[in-house]
Backbone bond lengths (Angstrom), bond angles and torsions (degrees), N, CA, C in turn:
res aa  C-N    CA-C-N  psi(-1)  N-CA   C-N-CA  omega(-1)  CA-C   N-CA-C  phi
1 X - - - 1.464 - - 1.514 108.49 -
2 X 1.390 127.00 121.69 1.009 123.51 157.47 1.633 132.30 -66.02
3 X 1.647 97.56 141.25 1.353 112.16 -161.66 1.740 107.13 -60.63
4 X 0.993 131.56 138.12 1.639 153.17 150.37 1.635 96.67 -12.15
5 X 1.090 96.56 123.97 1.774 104.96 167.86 1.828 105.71 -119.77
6 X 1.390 105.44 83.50 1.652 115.67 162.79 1.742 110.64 -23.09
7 X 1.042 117.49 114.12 1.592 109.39 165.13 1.848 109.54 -44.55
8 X 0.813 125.32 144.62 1.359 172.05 -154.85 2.039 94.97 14.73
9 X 1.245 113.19 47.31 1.364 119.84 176.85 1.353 113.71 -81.00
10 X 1.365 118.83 -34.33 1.579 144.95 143.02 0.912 144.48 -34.10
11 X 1.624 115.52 -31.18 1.079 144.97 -156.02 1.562 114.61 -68.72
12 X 1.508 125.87 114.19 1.601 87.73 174.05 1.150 116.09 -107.10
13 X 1.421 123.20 146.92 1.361 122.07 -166.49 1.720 116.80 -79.03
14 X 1.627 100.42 -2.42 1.892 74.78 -173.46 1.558 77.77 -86.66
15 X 1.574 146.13 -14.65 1.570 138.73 -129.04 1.405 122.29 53.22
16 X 1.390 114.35 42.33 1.089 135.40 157.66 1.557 121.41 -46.68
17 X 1.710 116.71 -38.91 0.722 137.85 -153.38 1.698 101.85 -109.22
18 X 1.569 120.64 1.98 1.267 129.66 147.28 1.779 94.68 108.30
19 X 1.419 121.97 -19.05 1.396 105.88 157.64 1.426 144.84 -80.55
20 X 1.073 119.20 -176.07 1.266 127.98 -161.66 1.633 108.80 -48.91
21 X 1.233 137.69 169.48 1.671 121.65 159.51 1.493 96.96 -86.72
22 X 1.170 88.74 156.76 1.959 107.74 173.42 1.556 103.85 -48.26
23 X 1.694 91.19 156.40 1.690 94.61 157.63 1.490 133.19 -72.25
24 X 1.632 89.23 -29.55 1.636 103.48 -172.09 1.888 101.52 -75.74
25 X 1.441 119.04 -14.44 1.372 112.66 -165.28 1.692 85.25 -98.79
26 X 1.020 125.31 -4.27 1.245 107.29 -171.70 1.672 106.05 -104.12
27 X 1.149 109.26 -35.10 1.775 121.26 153.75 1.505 113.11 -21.07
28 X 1.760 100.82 -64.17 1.377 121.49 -134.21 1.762 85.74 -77.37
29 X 1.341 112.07 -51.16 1.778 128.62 179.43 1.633 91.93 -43.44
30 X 1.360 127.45 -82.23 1.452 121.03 -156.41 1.677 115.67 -68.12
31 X 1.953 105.50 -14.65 1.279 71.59 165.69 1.715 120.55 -98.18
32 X 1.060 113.68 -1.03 2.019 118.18 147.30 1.319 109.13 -17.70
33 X 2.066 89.27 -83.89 1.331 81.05 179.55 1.712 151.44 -54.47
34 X 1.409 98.80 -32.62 0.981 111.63 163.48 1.905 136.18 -49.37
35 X 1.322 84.73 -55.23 1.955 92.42 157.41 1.702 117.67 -53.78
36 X 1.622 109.04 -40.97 1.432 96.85 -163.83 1.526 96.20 -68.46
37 X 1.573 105.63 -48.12 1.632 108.06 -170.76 1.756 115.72 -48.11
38 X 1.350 111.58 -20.89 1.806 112.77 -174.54 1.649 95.80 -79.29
39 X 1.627 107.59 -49.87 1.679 102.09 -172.96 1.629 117.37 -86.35
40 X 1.504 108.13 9.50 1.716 94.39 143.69 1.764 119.81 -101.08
41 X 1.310 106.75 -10.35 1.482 114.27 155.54 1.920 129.12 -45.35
42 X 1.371 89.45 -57.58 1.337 119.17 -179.14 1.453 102.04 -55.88
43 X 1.514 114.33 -57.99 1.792 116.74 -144.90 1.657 74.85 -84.96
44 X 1.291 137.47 -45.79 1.599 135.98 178.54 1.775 93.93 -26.24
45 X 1.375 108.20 -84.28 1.386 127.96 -173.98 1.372 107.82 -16.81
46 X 1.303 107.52 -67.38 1.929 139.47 -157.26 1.777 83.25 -61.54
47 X 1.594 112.88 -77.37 1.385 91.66 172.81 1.788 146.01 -40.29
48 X 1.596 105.56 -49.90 1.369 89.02 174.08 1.647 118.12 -65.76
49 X 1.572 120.03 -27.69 0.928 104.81 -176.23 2.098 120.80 -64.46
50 X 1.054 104.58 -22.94 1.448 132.88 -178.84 1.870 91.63 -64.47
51 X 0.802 129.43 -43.04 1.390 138.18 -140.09 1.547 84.74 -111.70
52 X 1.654 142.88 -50.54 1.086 139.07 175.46 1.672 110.21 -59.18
53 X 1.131 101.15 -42.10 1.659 104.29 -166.30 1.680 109.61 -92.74
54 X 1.578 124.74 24.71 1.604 123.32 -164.80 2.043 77.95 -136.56
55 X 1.199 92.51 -7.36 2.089 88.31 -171.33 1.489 113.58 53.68
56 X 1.469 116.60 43.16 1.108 106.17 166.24 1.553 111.32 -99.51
57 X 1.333 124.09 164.06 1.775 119.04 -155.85 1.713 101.39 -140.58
58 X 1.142 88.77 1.36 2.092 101.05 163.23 1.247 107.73 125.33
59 X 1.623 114.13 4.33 1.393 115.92 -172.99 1.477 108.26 -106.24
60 X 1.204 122.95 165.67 1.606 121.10 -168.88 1.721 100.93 -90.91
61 X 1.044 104.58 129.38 1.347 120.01 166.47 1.877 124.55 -9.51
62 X 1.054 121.77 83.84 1.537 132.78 -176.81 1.507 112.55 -64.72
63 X 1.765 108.98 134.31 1.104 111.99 169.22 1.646 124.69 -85.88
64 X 1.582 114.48 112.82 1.684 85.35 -165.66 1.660 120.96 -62.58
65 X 1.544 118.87 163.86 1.130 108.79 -167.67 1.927 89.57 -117.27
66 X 1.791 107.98 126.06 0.824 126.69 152.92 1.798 134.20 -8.61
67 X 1.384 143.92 112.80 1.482 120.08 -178.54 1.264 125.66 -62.39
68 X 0.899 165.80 169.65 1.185 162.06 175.09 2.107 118.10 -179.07
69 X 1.109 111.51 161.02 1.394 107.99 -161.43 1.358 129.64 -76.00
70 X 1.439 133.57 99.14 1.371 135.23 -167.08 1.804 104.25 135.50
71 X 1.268 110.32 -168.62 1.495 137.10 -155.03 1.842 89.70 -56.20
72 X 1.467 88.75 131.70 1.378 85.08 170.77 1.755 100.43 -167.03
73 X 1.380 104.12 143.35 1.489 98.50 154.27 1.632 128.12 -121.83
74 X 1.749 86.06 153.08 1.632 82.68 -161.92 1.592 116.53 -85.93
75 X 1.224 124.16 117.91 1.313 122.68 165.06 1.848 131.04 -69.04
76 X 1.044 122.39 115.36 1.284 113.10 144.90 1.745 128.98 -24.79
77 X 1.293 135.80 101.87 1.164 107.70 -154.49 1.644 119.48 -85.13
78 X 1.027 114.16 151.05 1.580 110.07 173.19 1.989 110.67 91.02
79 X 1.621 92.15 -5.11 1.229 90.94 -175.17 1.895 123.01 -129.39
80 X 1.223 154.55 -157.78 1.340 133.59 171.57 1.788 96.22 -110.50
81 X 1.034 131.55 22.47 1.521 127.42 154.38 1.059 132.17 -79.70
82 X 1.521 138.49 124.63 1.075 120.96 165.72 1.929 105.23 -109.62
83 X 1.164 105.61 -166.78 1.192 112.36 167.83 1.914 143.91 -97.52
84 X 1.052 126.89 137.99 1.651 119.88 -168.08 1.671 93.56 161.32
85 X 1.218 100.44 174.34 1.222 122.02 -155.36 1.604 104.84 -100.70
86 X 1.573 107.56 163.92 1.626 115.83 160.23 1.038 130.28 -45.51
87 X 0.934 147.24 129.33 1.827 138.36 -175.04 1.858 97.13 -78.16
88 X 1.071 115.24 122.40 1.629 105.22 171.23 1.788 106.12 126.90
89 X 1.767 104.38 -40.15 1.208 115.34 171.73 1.287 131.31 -69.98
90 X 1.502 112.46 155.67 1.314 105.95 -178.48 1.525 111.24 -136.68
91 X 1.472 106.79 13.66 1.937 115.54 172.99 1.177 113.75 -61.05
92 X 1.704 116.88 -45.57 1.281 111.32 162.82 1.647 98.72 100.15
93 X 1.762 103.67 8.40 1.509 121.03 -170.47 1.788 96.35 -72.54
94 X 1.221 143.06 125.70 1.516 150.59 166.51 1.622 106.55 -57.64
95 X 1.271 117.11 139.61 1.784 116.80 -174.56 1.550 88.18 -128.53
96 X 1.239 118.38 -168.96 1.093 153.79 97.29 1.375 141.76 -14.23
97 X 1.101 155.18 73.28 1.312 143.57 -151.82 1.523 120.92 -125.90
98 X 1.324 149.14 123.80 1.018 137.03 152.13 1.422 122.92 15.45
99 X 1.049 140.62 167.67 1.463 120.44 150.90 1.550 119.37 -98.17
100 X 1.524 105.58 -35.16 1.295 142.98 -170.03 2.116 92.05 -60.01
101 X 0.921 101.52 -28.44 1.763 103.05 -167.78 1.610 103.50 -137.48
102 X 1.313 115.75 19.70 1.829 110.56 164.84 1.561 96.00 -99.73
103 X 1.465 93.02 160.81 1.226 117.46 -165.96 1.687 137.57 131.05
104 X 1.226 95.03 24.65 1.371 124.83 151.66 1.720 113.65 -146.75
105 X 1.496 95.46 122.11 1.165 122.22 6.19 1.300 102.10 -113.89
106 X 1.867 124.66 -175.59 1.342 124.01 -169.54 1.616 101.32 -65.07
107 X 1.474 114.02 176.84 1.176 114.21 166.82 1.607 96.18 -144.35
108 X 1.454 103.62 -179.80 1.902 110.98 -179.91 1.758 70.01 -173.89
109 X 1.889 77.17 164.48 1.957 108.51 -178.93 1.578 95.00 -111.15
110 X 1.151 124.26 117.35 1.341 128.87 155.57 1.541 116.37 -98.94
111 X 1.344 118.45 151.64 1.674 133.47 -143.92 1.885 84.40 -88.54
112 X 0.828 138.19 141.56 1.429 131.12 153.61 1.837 132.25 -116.60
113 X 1.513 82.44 -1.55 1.743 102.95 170.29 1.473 107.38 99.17
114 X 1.432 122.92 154.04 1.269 114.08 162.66 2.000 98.99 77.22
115 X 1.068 111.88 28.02 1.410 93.80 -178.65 1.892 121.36 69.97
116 X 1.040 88.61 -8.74 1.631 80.09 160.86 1.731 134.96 -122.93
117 X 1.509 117.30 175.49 1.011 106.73 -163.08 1.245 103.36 -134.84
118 X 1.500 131.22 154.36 1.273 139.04 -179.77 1.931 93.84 -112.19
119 X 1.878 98.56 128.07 1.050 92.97 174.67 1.942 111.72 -114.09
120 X 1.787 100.43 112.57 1.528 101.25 -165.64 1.228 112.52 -87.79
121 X 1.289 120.62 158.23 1.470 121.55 -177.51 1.467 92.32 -129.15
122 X 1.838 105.85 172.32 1.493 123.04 -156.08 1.344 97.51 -152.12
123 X 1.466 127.67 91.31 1.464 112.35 -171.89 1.631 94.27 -131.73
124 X 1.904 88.97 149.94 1.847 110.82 -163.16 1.764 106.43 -48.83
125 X 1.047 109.06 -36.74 1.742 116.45 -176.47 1.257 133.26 -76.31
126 X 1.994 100.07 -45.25 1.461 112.24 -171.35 1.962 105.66 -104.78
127 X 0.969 105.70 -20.28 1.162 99.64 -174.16 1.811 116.32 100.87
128 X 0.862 118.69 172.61 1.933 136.20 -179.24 1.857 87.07 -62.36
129 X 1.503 95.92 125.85 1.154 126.86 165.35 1.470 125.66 -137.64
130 X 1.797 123.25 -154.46 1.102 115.42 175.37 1.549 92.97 -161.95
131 X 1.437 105.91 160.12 1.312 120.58 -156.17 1.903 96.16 -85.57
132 X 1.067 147.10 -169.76 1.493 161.73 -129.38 0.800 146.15 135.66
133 X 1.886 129.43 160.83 1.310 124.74 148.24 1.403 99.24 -120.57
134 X 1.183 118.06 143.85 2.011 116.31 -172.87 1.505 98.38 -94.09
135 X 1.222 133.38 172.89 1.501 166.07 -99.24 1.991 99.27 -33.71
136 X 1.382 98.21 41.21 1.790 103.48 158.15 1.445 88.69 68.50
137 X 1.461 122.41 50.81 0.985 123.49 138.81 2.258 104.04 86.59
138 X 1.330 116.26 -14.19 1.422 125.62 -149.41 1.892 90.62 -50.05
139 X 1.177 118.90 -43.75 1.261 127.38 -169.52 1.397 124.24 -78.31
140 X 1.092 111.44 109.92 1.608 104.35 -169.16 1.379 139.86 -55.56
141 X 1.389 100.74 -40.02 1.326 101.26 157.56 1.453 125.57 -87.00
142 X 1.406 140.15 2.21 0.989 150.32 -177.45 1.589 119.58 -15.65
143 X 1.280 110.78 124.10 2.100 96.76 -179.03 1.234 99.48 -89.94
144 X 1.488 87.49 149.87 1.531 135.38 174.05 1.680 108.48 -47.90
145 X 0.896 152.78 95.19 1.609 149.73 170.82 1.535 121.53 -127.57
146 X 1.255 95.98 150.83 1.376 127.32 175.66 1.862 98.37 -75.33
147 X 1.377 123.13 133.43 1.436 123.88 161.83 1.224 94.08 -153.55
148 X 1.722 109.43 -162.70 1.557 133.86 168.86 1.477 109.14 -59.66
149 X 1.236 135.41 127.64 1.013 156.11 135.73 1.621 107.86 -5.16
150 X 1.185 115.33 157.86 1.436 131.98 -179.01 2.002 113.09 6.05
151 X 1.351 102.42 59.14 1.472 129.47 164.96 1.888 98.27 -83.29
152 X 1.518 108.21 104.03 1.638 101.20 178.27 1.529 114.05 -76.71
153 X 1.545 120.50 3.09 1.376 114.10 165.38 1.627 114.36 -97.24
154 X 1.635 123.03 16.86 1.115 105.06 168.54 1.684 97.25 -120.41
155 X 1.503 108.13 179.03 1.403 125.61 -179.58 1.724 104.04 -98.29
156 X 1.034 114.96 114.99 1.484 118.66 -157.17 1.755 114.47 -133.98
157 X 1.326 112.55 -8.93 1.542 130.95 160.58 1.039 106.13 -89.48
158 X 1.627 114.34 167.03 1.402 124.83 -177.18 1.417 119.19 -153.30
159 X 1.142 143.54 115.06 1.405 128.54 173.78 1.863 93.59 -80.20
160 X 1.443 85.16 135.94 1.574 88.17 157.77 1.575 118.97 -126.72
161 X 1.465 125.46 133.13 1.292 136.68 -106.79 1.595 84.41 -149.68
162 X 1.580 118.88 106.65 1.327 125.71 161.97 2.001 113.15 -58.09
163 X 1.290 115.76 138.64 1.233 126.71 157.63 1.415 139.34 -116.24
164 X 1.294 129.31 119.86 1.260 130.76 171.75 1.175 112.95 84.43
165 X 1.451 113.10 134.19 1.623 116.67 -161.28 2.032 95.67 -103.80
166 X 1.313 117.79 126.90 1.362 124.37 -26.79 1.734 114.22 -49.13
167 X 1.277 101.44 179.64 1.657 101.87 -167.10 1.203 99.29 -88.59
168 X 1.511 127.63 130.64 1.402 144.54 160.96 1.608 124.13 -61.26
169 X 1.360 90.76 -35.54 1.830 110.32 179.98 1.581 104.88 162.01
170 X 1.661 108.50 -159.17 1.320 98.38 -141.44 2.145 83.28 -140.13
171 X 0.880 114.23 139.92 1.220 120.51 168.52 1.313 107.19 -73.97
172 X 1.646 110.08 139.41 1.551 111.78 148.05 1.533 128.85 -100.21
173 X 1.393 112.35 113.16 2.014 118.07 -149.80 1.493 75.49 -112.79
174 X 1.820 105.46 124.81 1.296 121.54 147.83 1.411 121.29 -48.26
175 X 1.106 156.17 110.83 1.646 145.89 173.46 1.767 109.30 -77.43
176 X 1.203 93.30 129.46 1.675 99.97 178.57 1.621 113.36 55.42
177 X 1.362 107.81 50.62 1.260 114.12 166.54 1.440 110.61 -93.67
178 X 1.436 105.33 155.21 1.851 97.12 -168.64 1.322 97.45 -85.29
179 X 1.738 133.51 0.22 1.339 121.56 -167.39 1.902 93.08 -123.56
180 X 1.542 102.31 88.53 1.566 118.94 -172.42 1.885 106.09 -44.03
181 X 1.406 110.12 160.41 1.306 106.45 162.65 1.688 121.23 61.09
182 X 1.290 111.22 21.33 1.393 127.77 171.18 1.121 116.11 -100.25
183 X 1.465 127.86 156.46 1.626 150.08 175.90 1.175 125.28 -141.94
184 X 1.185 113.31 134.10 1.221 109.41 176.48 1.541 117.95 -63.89
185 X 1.534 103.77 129.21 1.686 101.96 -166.21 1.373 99.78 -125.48
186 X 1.568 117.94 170.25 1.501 126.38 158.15 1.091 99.24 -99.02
187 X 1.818 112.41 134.51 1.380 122.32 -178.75 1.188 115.58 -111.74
188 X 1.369 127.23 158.08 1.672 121.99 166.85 1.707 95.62 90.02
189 X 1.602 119.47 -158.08 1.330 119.78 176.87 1.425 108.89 -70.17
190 X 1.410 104.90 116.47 1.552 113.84 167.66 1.182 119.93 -91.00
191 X 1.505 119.09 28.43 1.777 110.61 163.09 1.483 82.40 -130.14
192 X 1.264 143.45 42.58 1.310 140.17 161.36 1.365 109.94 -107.06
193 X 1.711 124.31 132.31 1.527 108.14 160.35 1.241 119.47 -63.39
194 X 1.595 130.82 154.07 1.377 143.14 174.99 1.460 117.92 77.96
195 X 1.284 117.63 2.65 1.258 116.76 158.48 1.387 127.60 -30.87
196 X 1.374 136.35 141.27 1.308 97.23 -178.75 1.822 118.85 -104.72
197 X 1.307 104.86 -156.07 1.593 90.95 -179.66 2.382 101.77 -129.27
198 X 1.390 93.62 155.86 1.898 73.23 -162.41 1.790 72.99 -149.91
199 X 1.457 97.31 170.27 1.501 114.82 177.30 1.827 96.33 -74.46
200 X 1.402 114.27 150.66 1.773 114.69 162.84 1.396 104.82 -176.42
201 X 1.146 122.06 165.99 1.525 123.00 -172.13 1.371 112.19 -69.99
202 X 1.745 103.04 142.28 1.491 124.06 -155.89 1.936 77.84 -57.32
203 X 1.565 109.97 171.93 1.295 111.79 -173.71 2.337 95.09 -127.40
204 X 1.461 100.28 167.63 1.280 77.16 -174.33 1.606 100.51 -89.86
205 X 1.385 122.65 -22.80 1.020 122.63 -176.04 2.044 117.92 -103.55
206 X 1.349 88.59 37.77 1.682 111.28 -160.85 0.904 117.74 -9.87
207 X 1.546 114.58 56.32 1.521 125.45 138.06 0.923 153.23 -11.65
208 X 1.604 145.71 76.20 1.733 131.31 -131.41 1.409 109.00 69.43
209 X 1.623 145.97 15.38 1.363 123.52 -157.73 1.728 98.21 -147.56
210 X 1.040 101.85 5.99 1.901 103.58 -170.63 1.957 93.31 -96.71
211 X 1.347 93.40 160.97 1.705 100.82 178.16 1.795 93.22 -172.86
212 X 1.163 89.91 147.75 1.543 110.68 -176.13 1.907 97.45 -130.78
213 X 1.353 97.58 164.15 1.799 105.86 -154.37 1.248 99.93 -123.91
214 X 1.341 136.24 58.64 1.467 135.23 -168.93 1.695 100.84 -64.77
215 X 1.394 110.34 114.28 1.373 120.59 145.11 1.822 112.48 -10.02
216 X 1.453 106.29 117.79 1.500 99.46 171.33 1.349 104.23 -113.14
217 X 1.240 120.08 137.46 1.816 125.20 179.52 1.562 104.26 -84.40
């Protein structure tokens, strides 16, 4: 009498033996795959979120550049915006701008003594001005603008104010504004161009409020 053949005691598992592969080996394979495919999902995730929350925008990490006296443009820090106006306008209201397409109007840092700085602008229409907040700051949110020069009802000095060790960028602090503890900020969507920029309280993690002074040739 031949001996008892156990269902699948025979069996060979690579199918060596010309049948099918197992069910259980075929389980065991997709769920592999399956794990690897979730934990390149995951580490995907972990990165963009890493990459959303460091504000980088595809560009390599920028060193801010210090203020100092003459041609400069102002960056948004950490980001490819700098600052200047609408082409067409004449409010003289400060945005947000591209970097690739700011440049009206020019700007430079002039020394104003005492640690502060007047930041002047040079635009094709209106002529040499200086940057601000109008009625001395009383309004809290007040926007940021370009006008005439030495207007004694606007706030027209600036301390500019290193942040974060190492320094991330540099605050722009109205001096002797009647609305204490303000910065110049970007308001509204700050990954939008033309946003604009307005006086509001310094932030602790100065959020909207950092700017770096890239050398302009």
């Amino acid at each position: 009498m031949a001996d008892p053949v156990w269902p699948g005691a025979a069996d060979d598992p690579c199918g060596a033996t010309g049948g099918a592969p197992s069910a259980t080996g075929s389980r065991i394979r997709r769920g592999l795959v399956a794990t690897v495919a979730l934990a390149g999902l995951v580490l995907a995730g972990l990165s963009v979120v890493a990459f959303l929350r460091d504000g980088h925008t595809g560009h390599p990490p920028r060193t801010p550049t210090a203020p100092a006296a003459g041609d400069v443009r102002i960056r948004v820090a950490g980001t490819e915006f700098c600052l200047g106006e609408r082409r067409g306008t004449r409010t003289g209201r400060v945005l947000q701008v591209p970097c690739a397409a700011a440049g009206l109007p020019l700007y430079s840092l002039a020394e104003a003594g005492g640690g502060r700085w007047r930041i002047v602008s040079d635009h094709p229409d209106s002529g040499p001005g200086c940057s601000g907040i109008p009625s001395g700051g009383r309004t809290p949110d007040a926007a940021y603008e370009d006008a005439a020069c030495d207007d004694p009802t606007r706030v027209e000095t600036f301390a500019l104010e290193a942040y974060g060790t190492p320094v991330e960028g540099y605050r722009i602090v109205p001096v002797g504004s009647a609305t204490p503890g303000s910065c110049v900020t970007v308001v509204g969507d700050r990954s939008a161009a033309w946003a604009r920029l307005a006086q509001a309280p310094c932030a602790a993690d100065g959020a909207g409020q950092l700017f770096d002074f890239d050398r302009r040739d």
